[in-house]
C-alpha positions as CSV (number, residue, x, y, z in Angstrom):
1,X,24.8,14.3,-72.2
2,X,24.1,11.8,-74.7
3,X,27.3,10.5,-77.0
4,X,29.8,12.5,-76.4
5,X,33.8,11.6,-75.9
6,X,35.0,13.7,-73.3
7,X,38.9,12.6,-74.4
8,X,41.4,14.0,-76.3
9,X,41.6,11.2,-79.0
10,X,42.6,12.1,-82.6
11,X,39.4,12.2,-85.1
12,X,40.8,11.1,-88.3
13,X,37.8,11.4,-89.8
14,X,38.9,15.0,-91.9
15,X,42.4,13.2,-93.1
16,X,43.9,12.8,-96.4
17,X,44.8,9.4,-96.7
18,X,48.4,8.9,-97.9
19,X,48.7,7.8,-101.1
20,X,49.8,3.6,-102.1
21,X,52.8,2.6,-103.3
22,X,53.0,3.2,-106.7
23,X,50.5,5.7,-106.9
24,X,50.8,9.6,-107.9
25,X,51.4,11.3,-104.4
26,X,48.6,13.8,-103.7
27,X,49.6,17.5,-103.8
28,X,47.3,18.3,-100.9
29,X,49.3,18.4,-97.2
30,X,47.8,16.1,-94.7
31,X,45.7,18.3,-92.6
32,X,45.9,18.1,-88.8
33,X,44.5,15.7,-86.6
34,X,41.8,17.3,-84.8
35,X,41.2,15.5,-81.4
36,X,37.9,14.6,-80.4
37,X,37.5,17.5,-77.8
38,X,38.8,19.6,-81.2
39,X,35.6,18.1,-83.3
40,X,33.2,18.6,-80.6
41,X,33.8,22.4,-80.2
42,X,34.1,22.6,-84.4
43,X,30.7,20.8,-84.5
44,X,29.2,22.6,-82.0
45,X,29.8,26.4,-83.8
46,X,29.0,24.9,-87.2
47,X,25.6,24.1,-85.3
48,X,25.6,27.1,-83.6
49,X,25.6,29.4,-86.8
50,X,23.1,27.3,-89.0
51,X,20.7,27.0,-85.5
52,X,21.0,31.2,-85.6
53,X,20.5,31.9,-89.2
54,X,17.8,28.8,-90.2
55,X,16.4,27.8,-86.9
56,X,16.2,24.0,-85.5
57,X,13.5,22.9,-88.1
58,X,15.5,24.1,-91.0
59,X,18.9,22.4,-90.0
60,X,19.9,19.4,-91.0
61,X,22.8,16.9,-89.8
62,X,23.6,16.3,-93.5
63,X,24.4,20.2,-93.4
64,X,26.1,20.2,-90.2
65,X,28.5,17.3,-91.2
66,X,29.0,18.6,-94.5
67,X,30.6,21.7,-93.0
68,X,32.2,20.3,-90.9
69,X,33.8,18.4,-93.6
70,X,32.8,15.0,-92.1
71,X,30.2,12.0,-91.9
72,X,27.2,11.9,-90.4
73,X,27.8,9.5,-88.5
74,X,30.9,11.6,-87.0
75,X,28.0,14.3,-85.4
76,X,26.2,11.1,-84.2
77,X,28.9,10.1,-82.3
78,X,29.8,13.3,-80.9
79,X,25.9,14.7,-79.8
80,X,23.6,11.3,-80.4
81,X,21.6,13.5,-83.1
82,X,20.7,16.8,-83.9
83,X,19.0,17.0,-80.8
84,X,21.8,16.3,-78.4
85,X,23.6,18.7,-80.2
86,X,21.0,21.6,-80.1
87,X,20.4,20.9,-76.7
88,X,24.2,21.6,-75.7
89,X,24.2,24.8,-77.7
90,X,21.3,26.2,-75.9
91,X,22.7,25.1,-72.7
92,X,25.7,27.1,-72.7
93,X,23.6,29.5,-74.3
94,X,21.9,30.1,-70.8
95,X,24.4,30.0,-68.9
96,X,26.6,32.5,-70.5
97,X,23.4,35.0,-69.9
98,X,22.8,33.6,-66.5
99,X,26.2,34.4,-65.6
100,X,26.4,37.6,-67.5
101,X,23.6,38.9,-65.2
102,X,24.7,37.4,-62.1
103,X,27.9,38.7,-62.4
104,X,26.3,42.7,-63.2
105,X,24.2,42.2,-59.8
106,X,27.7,42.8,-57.8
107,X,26.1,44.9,-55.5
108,X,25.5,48.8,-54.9
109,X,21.9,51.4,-55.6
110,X,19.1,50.0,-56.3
111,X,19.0,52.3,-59.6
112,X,22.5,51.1,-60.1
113,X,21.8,47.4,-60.0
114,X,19.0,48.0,-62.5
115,X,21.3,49.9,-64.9
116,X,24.0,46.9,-64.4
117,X,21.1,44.6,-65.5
118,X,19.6,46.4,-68.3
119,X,23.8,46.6,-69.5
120,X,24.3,42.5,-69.3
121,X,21.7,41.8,-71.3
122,X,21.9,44.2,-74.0
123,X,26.2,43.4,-74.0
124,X,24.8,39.2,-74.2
125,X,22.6,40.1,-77.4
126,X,25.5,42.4,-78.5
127,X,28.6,40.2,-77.9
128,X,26.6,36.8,-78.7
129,X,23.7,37.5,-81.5
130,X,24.0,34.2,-82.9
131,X,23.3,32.5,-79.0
132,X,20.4,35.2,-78.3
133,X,18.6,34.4,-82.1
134,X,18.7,30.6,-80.6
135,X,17.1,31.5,-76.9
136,X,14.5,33.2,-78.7
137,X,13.5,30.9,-80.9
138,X,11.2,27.9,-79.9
139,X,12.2,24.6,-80.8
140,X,10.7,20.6,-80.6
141,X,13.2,20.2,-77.7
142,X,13.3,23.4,-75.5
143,X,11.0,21.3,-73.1
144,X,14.2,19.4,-72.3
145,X,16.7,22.1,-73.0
146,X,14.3,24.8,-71.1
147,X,13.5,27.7,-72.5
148,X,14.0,31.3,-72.6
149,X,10.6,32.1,-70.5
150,X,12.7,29.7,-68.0
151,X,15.8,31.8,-68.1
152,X,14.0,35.5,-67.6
153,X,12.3,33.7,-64.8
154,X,15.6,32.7,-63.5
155,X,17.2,36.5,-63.9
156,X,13.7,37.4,-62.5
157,X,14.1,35.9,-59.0
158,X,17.5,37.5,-58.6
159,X,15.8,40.8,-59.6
160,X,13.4,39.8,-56.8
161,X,15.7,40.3,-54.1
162,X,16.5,44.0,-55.4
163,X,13.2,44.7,-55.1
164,X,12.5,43.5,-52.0
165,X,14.4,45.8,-50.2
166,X,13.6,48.5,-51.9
167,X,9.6,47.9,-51.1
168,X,10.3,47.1,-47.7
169,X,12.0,50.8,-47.5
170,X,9.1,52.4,-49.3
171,X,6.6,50.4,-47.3
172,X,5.0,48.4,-50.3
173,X,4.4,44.8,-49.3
174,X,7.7,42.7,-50.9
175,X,5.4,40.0,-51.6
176,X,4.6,41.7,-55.1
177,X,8.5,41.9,-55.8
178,X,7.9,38.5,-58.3
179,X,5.3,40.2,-60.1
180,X,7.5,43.0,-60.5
181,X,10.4,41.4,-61.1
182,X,8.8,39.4,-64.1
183,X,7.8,42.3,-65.6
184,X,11.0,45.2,-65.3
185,X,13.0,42.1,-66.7
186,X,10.4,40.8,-69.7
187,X,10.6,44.4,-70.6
188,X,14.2,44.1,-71.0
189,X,14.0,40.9,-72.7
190,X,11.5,42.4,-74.9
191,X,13.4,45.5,-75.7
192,X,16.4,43.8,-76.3
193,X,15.3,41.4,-79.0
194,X,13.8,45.2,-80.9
195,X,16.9,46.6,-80.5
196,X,18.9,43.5,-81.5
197,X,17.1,44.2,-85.4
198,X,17.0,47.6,-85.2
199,X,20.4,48.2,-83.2
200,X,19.9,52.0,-82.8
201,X,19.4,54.4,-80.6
202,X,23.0,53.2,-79.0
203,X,23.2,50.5,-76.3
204,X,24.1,53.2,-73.5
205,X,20.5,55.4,-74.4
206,X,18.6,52.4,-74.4
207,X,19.6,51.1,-71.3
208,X,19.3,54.7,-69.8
209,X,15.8,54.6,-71.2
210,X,14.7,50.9,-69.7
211,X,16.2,51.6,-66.1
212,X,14.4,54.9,-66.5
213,X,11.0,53.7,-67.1
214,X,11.3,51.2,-64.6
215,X,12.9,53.8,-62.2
216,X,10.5,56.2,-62.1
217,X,7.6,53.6,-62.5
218,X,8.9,52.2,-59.0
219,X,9.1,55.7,-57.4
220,X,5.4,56.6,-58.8
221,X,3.8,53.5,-57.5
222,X,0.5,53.3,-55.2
223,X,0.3,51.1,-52.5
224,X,-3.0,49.8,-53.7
225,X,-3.2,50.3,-57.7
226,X,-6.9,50.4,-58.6
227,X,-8.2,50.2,-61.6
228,X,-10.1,53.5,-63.1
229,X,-12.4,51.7,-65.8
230,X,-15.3,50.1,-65.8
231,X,-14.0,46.3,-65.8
232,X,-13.2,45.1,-62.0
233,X,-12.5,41.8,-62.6
C-alpha cells in the first residue's frame, strides 16, 4: 500500500491556529485533532462517496481534499494519489462481498445454499450501494485493484463446489460445475445491479425468483444438451 501512516499521530492539518499575542482571539473552538489513522478512514469515505456518485474519471484530489477540509498534499500522504486511494476503496470493497458470500455458504440443501447466496449479494448491494456502484464500474486501475469479473469468478468457484455434489448425485459429469457456476452467479450479479435501480419487487421475491430459475433449471437439465437449430458450431 503505497503512502500510508499506519500510526496514530495527530494530523493537524484541519486546526485553527491559536491566535498571536495581541491579536483579536478567534470565536471559532479549536477543533479536534484527528490522528492519522482518524484522516485515513475520513479520506477514504469522502472518496468512497464521490467514486459512487461521479465515478474514478470524474473525481478529483482537489475535491477529495477539499471535503475533507485539507491540502492536497494531505491525501498524497495518506494514499500516494488518487489511485492509491481508489485502489484501497475497491479492495475492501471485495472483500466485504467476498466475505458476505462466504459467510452465507455455512452449509445445509443444495437449494438452501443457493437461496443463502442469492440473499448475500442482494443484502451487499442493499446494505453497501455506494461500494457495489464502485465494483461495477470500470476504472484506469481495476487491472491492479482487480475487477468485479474477478470477484464473481471468485464467488463462482465456491459455488463450484455446491455443484459438484449435486451433479455427481444426479449423474451429470462435475466437470461442467465451472460453467455452471459462472453462469447461476453472473445471473445474480446481473440481476442485482437491475434491482439495485429499480429496487422493487422486494429483496425476498427476487431472490425466491433467482434460486428458482436456477433450481428448476438444474433439476430440468439433459445430460448431453444439444442444440435444436440449424447452427452446430
Amino acid at each position: 500500500m503505497v503512502g500510508v501512516p499506519t500510526d496514530d499521530r495527530a494530523d493537524y492539518s484541519d486546526q485553527d491556529i491559536s491566535p498571536k499575542p495581541g491579536t483579536a482571539p478567534t470565536s471559532r473552538r479549536a477543533r479536534r485533532r484527528m490522528t492519522g489513522k482518524e484522516r485515513r478512514e475520513q479520506l477514504l469515505d469522502i472518496g468512497r462517496s464521490l467514486f459512487a456518485e461521479r465515478g474514478f474519471e470524474a473525481t478529483s484530489v482537489e475535491e477529495i481534499a477539499h471535503k475533507a477540509g485539507v491540502s492536497k498534499p494531505v491525501v498524497y500522504e495518506h494514499f500516494g494519489g488518487k489511485e492509491g486511494l481508489y485502489a484501497v476503496v475497491v479492495d475492501r470493497e471485495m472483500r466485504q462481498l467476498l466475505d458476505m458470500v462466504t459467510g452465507a455458504l455455512t452449509g445445509g440443501h443444495p437449494r438452501e445454499l443457493l437461496e443463502q447466496a442469492a440473499f448475500a449479494l442482494l443484502d451487499y448491494i442493499e446494505q453497501y450501494t455506494d461500494g457495489f456502484r464502485i465494483l461495477v464500474r470500470d476504472s484506469p486501475v481495476a487491472q491492479s485493484t482487480g475487477t468485479f469479473a474477478s470477484l464473481i469468478s471468485d464467488i463462482a468457484t465456491q459455488v463450484e463446489d455446491i455443484l459438484g455434489r449435486e451433479f455427481k448425485t444426479r449423474g451429470f459429469d462435475p466437470k461442467l460445475s465451472p460453467l455452471y457456476a459462472q453462469a447461476l452467479v453472473g445471473m445474480v450479479a446481473l440481476t442485482g445491479q437491475w434491482w439495485l435501480n429499480v429496487r422493487k419487487p422486494k429483496k425476498a421475491e427476487v431472490a425466491a425468483h433467482l434460486v428458482n430459475l436456477a433450481w428448476h433449471g438444474l433439476h430440468g437439465m439433459e445430460q448431453k444438451p444439444r442444440l435444436i437449430g440449424h447452427r452446430k458450431s
